[in-house]
C-alpha positions, 0 to 999 in steps of 0.5 A: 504517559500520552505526553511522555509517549508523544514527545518520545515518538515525534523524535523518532518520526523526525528521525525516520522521517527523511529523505536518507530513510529512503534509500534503504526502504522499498519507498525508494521504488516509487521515488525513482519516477515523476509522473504520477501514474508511474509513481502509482504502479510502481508503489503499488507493485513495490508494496505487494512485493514488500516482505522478505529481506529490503534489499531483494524486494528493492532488487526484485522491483529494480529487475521488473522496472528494467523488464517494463523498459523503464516506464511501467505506465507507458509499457502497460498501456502501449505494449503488444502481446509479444512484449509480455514474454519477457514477463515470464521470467520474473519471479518474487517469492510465491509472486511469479508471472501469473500474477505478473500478467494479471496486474498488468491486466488490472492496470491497463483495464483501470487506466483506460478508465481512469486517470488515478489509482485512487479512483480504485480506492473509492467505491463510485457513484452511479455515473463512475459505476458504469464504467467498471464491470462487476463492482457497479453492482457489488455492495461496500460496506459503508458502515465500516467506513473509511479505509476499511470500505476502501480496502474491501472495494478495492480487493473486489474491484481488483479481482473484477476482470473475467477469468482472474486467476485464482492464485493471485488473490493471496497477494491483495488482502482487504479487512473482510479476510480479517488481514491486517492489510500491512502492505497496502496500509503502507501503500496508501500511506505513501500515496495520501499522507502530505508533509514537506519530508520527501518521502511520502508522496502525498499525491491522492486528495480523497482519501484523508491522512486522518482516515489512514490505519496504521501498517502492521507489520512484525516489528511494528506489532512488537514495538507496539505491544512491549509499549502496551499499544496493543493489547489484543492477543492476535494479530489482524485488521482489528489489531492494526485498528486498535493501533491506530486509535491509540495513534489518534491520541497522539496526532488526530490528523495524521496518526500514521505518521508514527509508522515511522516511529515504530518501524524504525525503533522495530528494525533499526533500533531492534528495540 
């Protein structure tokens, strides 16, 4: 059955793992930049926006891109206060301008400190510590492990800026709220995952493929269950950790790689 199941999936992550896939996925965001920095904000941004139809989370992030004078990186770090004027005017679904500003607050605040978004992701040291504000003294959760340490830190350190608003918290979930976390699972997919396909980016080296839980979205979650991926009832953090273990089976190394497979049988196939 493994075997049967992983001969099936591999072409279908051969199939879905290429560049044409690109065009129509909101990885194509990300794809249009080079440096490093950019490709971070703008995977980021085009994850969190990444529900509703394709087309207008790709137009939506395409109108905040233009709004940032098309080098979100350089705009964040450099830009005066009357340039977030502009700002005000976006608007994607529940995601509007408070949220808008706030990212860029979180942005300008990390990249003053860092030079990588990964370093988000990582709970530091005692010399890294220093440098941040209230997560030097928040406690992860290590015995979790893993991506589920990284996400936990990563949504108190996001939220660590005096005067957060309070309503931007909905969009940057972590497995403490018992979410599956599909959008930011699908993020650092982007960013760790390493192969020569061209659309996955591969560009973070502390977080490993092997550690990554699989994005569990609508159409994943259905194709999973109706192959008996899935046999708990509910869908949360330990539905997409059940996943991935079943994943593991089939590739230890890298078992998201079949995100492809899934999302692809899900919404091109509707299998």
């Amino acid at each position: 059955m493994i075997d049967n199941l992983k001969v099936f999936f591999d072409s279908k992550v051969a199939q879905y793992n290429r560049p044409d896939f690109i065009t129509n996925d909101p990885v194509c965001i990300p794809h249009l930049f080079t440096k490093k920095q950019d490709i971070e904000i703008m995977g980021f941004w085009a994850a969190t926006l990444a529900w509703g139809q394709r087309v207008t989370i790709i137009k939506k992030c395409r109108e905040l891109i233009a709004l940032m004078n098309g080098a979100p990186y350089d705009f964040i770090m450099n830009h005066e206060d009357l340039d977030l004027k502009k700002l005000l005017s976006f608007k994607h679904r529940t995601f509007n301008d408070i949220d808008t500003l706030y990212f860029i607050s979180f942005f300008r605040y990390h990249y003053s400190n860092y030079k990588s978004l990964e370093d988000a992701f990582i709970p530091p040291g005692p010399l890294k510590g220093e440098l941040l504000s209230s997560p030097n003294s928040m406690a992860v959760n290590s015995a979790n492990g893993g991506v589920e340490a990284y996400l936990n830190y990563f949504r108190s350190y996001f939220f660590s800026l005096p005067d957060f608003p309070h309503r931007t918290k909905k969009h940057v979930s972590s497995p403490s709220q018992k979410s599956t976390c599909k959008r930011l699972n699908m993020f650092l997919r982007w960013m760790v995952r390493k192969d020569d396909n061209g659309v996955d980016f591969g560009i973070w080296n502390r977080i490993k493929p092997s550690e990554l839980i699989c994005p569990c979205d609508v159409h994943v979650d259905r194709v999973a269950r109706k192959l008996m991926l899935i046999t708990r009832k509910q869908t949360d953090w330990q539905t997409a950790v059940e996943l991935t273990a079943r994943l593991r089976e089939l590739d230890p190394a890298d078992p998201v790689k079949y995100d492809f497979a899934l999302f692809g049988l899900g919404i091109e196939e509707k299998f």
